[in-house]
C-alpha positions as CSV (number, residue, x, y, z in Angstrom):
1,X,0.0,0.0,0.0
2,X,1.3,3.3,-1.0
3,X,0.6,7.1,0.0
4,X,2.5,10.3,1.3
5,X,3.9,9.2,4.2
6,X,5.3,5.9,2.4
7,X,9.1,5.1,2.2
8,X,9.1,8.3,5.4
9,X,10.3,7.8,8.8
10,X,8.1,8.2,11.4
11,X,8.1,11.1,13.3
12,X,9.7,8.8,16.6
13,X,12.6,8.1,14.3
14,X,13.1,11.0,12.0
15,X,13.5,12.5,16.5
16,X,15.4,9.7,17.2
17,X,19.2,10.6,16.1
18,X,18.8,14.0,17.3
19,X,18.0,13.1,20.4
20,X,20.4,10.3,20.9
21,X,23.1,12.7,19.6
22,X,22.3,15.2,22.1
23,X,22.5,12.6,24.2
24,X,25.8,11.9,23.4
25,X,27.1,15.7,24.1
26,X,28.3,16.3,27.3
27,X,26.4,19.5,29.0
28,X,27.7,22.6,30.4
29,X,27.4,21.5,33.6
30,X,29.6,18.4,32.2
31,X,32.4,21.1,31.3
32,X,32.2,23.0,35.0
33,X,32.7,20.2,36.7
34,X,35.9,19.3,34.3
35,X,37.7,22.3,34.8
36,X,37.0,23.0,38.3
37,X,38.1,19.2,39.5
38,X,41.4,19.7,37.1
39,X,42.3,22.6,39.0
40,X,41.9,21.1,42.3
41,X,44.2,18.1,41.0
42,X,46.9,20.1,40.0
43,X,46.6,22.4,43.4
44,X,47.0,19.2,45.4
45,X,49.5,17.6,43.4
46,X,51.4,21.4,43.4
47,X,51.2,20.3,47.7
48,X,51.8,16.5,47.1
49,X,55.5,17.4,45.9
50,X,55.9,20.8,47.7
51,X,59.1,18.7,49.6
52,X,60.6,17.3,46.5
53,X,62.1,20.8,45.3
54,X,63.4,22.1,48.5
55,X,64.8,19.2,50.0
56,X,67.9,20.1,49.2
57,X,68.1,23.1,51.1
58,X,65.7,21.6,53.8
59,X,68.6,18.7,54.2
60,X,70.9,21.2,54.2
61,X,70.0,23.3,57.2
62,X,69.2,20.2,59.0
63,X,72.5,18.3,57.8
64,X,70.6,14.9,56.8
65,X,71.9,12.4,54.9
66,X,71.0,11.6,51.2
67,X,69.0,8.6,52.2
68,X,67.1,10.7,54.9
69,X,66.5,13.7,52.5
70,X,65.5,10.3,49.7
71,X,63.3,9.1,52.5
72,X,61.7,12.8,53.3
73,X,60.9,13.0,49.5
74,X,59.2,9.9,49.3
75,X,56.9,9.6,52.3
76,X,54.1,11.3,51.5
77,X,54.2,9.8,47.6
78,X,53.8,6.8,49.4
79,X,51.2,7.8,51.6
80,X,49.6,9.2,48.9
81,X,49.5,6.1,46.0
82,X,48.1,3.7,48.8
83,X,45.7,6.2,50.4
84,X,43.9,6.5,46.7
85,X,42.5,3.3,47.7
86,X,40.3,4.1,50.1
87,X,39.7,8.0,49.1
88,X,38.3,6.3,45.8
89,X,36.0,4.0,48.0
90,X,34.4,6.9,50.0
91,X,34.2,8.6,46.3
92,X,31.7,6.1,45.1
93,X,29.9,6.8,48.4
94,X,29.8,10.3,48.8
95,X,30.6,11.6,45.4
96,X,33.3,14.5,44.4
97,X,30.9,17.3,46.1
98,X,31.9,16.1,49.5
99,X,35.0,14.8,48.9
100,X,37.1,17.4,46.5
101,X,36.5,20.4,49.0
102,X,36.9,18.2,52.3
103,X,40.4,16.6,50.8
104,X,41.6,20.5,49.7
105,X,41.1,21.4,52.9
106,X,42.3,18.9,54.8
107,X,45.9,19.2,52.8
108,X,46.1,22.7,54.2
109,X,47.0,21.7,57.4
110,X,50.2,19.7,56.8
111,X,51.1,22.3,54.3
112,X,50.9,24.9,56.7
113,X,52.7,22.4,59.3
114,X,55.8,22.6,57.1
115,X,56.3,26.1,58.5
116,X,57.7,25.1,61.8
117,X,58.3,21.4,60.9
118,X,61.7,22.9,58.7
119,X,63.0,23.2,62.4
120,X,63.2,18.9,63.0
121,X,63.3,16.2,61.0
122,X,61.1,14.0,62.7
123,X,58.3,17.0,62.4
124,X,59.4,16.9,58.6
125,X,58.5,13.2,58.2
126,X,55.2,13.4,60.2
127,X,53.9,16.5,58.2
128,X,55.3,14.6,55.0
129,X,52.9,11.9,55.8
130,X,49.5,14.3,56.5
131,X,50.8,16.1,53.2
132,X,50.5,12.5,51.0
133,X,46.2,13.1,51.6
134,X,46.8,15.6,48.6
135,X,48.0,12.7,46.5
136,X,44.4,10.7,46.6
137,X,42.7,13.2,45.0
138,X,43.4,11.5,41.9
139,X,41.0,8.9,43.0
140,X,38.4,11.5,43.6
141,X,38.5,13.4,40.2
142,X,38.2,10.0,37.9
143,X,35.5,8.9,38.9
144,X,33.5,12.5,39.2
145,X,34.4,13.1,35.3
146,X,33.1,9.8,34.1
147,X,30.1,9.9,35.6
148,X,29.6,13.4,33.8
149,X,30.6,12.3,30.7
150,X,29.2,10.1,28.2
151,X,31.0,7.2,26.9
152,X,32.0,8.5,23.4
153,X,33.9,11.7,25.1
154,X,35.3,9.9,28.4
155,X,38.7,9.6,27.4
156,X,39.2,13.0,26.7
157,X,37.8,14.1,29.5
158,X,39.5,12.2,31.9
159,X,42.4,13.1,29.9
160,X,42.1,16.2,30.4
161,X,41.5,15.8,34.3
162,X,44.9,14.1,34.2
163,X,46.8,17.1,32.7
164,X,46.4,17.9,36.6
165,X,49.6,15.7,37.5
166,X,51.2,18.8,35.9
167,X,50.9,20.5,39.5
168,X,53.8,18.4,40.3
169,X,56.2,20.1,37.2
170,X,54.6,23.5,38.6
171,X,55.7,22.4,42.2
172,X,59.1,21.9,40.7
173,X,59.7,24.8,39.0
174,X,57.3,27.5,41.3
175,X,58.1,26.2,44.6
176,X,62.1,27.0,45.0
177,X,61.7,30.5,43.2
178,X,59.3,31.4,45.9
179,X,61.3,30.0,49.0
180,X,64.0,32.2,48.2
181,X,61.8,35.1,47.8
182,X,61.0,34.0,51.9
183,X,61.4,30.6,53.4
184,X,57.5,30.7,54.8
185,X,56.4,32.0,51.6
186,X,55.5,28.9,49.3
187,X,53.4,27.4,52.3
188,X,51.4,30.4,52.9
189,X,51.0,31.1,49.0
190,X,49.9,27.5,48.5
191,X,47.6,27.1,51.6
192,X,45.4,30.8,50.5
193,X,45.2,28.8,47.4
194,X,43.8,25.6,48.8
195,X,41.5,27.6,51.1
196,X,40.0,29.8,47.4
197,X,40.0,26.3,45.7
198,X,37.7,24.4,49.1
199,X,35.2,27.3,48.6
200,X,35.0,27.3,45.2
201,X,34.3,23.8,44.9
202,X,31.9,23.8,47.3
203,X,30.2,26.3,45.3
204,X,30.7,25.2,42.0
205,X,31.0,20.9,42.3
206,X,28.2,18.9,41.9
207,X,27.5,15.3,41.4
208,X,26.0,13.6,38.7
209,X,22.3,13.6,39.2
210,X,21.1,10.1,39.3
211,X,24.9,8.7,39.7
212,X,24.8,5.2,40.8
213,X,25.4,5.0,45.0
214,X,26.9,1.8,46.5
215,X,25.3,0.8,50.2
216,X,27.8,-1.7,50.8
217,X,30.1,-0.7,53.5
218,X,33.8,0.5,52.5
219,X,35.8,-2.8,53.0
220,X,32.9,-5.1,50.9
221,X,33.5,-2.8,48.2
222,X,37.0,-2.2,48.4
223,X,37.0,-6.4,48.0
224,X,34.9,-6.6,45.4
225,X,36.7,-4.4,43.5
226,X,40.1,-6.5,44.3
227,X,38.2,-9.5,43.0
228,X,37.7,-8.3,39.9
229,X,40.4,-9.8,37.3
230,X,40.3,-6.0,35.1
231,X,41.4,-4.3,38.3
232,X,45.0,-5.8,38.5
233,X,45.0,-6.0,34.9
234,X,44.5,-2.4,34.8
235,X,46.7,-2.4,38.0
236,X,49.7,-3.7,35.9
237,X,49.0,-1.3,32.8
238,X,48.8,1.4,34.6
239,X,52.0,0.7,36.7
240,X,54.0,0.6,33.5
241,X,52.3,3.7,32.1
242,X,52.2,5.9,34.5
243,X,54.6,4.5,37.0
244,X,57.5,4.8,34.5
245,X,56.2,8.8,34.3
246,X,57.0,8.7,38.0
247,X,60.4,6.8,37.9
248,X,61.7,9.1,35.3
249,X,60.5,12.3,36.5
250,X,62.2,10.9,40.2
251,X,65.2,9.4,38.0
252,X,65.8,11.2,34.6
253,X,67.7,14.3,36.2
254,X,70.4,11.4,38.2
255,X,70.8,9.9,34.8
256,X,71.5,13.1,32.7
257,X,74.1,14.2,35.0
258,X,75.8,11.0,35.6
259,X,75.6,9.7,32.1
260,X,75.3,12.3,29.8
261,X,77.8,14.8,32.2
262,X,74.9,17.7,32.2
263,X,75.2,20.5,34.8
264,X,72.1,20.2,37.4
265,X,70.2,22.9,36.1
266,X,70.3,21.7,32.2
267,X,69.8,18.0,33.9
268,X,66.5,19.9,35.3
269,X,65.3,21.6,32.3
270,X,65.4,18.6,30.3
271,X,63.6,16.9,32.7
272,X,60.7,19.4,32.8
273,X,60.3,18.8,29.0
274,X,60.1,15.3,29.3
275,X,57.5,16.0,31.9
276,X,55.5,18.5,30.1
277,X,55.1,16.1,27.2
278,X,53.7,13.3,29.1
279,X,51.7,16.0,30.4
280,X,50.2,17.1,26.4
281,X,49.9,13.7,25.5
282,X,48.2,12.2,28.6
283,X,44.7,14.2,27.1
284,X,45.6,12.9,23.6
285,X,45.6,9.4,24.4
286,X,42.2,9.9,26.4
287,X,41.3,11.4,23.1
288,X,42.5,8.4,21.2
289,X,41.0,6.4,22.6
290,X,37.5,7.9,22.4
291,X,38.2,7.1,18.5
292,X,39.8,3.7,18.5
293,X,39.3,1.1,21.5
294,X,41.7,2.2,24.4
295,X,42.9,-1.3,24.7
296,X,44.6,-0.3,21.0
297,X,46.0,2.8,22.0
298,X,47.3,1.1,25.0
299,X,49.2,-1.2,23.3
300,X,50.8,1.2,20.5
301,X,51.9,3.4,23.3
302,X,53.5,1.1,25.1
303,X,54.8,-0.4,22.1
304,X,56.7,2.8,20.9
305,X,58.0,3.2,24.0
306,X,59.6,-0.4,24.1
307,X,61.1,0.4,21.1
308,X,62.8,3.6,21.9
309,X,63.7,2.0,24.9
310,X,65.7,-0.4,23.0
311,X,67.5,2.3,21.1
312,X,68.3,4.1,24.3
313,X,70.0,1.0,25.5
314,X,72.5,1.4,23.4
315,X,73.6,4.9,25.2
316,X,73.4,6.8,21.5
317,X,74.3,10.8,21.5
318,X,72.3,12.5,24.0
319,X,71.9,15.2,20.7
320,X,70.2,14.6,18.8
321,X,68.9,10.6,19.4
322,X,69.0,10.7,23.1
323,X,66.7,13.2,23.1
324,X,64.7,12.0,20.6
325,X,64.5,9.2,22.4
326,X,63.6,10.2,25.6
327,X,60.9,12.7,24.6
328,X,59.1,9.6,22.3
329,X,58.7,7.4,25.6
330,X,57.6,10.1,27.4
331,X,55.0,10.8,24.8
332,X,54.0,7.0,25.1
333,X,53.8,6.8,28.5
334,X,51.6,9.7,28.1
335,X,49.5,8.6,25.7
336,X,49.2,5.2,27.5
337,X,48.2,6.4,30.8
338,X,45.4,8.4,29.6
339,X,44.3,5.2,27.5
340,X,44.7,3.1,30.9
341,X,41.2,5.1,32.2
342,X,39.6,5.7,29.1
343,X,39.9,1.7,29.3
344,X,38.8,2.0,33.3
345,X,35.1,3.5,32.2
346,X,35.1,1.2,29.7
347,X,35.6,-2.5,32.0
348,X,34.1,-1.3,35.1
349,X,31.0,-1.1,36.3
350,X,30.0,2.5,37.3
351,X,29.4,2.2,40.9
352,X,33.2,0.6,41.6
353,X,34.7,3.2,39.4
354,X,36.0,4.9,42.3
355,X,37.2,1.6,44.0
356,X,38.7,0.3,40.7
357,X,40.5,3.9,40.2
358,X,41.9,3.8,43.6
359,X,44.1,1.2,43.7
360,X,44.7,1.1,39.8
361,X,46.1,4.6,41.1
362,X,47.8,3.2,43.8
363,X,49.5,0.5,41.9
364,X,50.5,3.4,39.3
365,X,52.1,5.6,42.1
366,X,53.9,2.6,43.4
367,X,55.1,1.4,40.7
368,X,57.3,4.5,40.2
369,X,59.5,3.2,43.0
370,X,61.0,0.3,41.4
371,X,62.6,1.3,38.5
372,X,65.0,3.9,39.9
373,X,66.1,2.0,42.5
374,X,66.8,-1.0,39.9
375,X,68.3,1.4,37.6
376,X,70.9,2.7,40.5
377,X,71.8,-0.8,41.7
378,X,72.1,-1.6,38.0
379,X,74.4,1.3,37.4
380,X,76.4,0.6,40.4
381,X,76.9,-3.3,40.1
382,X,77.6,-2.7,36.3
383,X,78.7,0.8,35.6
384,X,75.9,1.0,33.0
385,X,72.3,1.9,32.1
386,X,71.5,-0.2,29.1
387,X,70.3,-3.6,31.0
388,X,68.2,-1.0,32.8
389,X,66.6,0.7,29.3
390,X,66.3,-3.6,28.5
391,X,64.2,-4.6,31.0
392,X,61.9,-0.9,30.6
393,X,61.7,-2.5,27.0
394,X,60.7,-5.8,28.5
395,X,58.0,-4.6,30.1
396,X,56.7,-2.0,27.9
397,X,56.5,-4.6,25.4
398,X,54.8,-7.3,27.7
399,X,52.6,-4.4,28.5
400,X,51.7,-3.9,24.5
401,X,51.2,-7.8,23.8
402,X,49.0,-8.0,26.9
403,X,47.1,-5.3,26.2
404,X,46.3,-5.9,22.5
405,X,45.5,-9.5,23.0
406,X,43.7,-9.6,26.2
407,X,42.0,-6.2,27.2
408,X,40.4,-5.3,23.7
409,X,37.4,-8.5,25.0
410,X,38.3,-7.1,28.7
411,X,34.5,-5.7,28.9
412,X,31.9,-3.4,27.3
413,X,31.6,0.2,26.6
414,X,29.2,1.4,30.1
415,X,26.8,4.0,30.3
């Protein structure tokens, strides 16, 4: 039977793409929420490293070893990887609008504490560990931006969220100009920002409306998320990706000046390159990934970065491969840390987000540890990097194999 309206859609469907493309498009409240938990990131990661770039003079006045200064630096990372796991537990429970202006504030008080802990170093270590809370807020922003997102623009936007790790390069770089403008002055600065950032996120977060709220208490959750295979698979993806970030950005200024004879502030500068780039690529390979599957992007990340690896092994020119080099894993590791979560909203179910990011986070922090610590017994027993740049190869490569064959049938795309 034939007539006008033959061969037409129906009114329902000729609605139906605009409405599920408008669906698709992330609202303005989507955006807000974006911008005002990457700011808070990079504020508390600016506090999570605000002992890294002064311990040197710190150490000094006190007359600490290297190992104790080493030690001072690495508390509150520590405190700060693990503690993710729990922070991104209590997310899932009480969302980012409790938990982005109650962290903020709580890191004012060790940040402040620095003030008269410069005197002692045992008031050093203690405010070192209060100061690691302003390393789980990491845990607090992923899960926040997922839910606000939909699935086809998640990886950017958590991508963008972690261009907020960049707090610790502005740490690096802000934090001893300012102390020798006044020894108390980077703590106050920081603090007055931490206490603008708690009330504007109070006035400016929300959460998703609707977002899904576990009732389970905090330790059934935290377990269930442990049992689930695609946590420690994401767990040892993301301690490649982003914990070689960590291990260089800890390592890569030692290795400049004891292989490449480079005086410490070149050795420095070079070093905040390599860091702004995985910085620029981190949002990329969210990006990426919202274009081809995450569990790809993964994989070619890590796969360039095994082979540069390789080539570094072989201890070329520092100008120009070296360099090449060097900035082409740290635009892998980049690329592949940002896929890593783009791949968390994609295998995990939306209530365990937060649990799930937590200790994928944690593992990620951690995992920054080991490879300087290899590389200097490596360098000591054999006078060499290059088995060192091998087994970063190793792994990276692992990393790509795994990723491609296993995580791309890891899970489903979730709303």
């Amino acid at each position: 039977m034939s007539g006008p309206a033959a061969g037409k859609p129906s009114a329902e469907a000729a609605g139906a793409a605009p409405a599920a493309a408008a669906a698709e498009r992330p609202s303005g409240a989507a955006y807000v929420n974006l911008v005002v938990a990457t700011l808070g990131f990079t504020l508390t990661f600016w506090a999570w490293n605000l002992i890294a770039p002064i311990a040197g003079p710190l150490g000094d006045d006190l007359g600490i070893s290297s190992f104790e200064q080493s030690l001072m630096v690495a508390v509150p990372v520590i405190v700060g990887s693990v503690g993710r796991i729990p922070v991104g537990a209590l997310t899932d429970r009480f969302g980012a609008r409790v938990m982005f202006p109650l962290t903020s504030a709580l890191t004012i008080v060790p940040v402040l504490l620095l003030i008269p802990a410069k005197e002692s170093y045992a008031a050093l270590l203690l405010a070192g560990f209060l100061l690691g809370v302003g390393g789980t807020t990491f845990a607090i922003g992923v899960p926040h931006v997922n839910s606000w997102f939909p699935p086809a623009r998640r990886g950017f936007a958590i991508g963008v969220f972690g261009m907020g790790m960049g707090g610790v390069a502005l740490s690096g770089y802000f934090t001893p100009r300012i102390y020798d403008r006044g020894h108390h002055l980077p703590f106050v600065v920081l603090a007055s920002a931490l206490a603008a950032y708690v009330v504007l996120s109070w006035l400016t977060l929300r959460d998703r409306p609707g977002r899904p709220v576990p009732t389970t208490p905090l330790g059934s959750r935290l377990r269930e998320a442990a049992r689930l295979r695609v946590t420690w698979e994401l767990s040892a993806l993301y301690a490649i990706g982003f914990g070689g970030i960590v291990a260089f950005g800890v390592y890569l200024p030692t290795y400049l000046k004891t292989w490449y004879d480079l005086g410490a502030t070149d050795a420095g500068t070079k070093a905040a390159g390599f860091s702004l780039v995985t910085v620029l690529f981190r949002p990329f390979g969210g990006w990426l990934s919202d274009r081809v599957h995450p569990a790809v992007v993964t994989s070619w990340s890590l796969g360039i970065v095994g082979l540069f690896a390789v080539v570094q092994s072989f201890d070329p020119e520092l100008d120009p491969v070296g360099t090449i080099c060097l900035l082409v894993m740290a635009a892998g590791l980049g690329a592949a840390s940002g896929a890593v979560f783009a791949l968390v909203a994609q295998v995990t179910p939306q209530s365990q987000v937060g649990s799930v990011t937590g200790i994928v986070g944690a593992m990620g922090g951690l995992g920054g540890f080991v490879p300087p610590l290899v590389m200097g017994a490596i360098y000591s027993a054999k006078g060499s990097y290059s088995i060192g740049f091998m087994l970063l190869s190793d792994l990276a490569l692992a990393g790509c194999v795994y990723a491609f064959g296993r995580m791309r049938t890891a899970g489903r795309a979730r709303g």
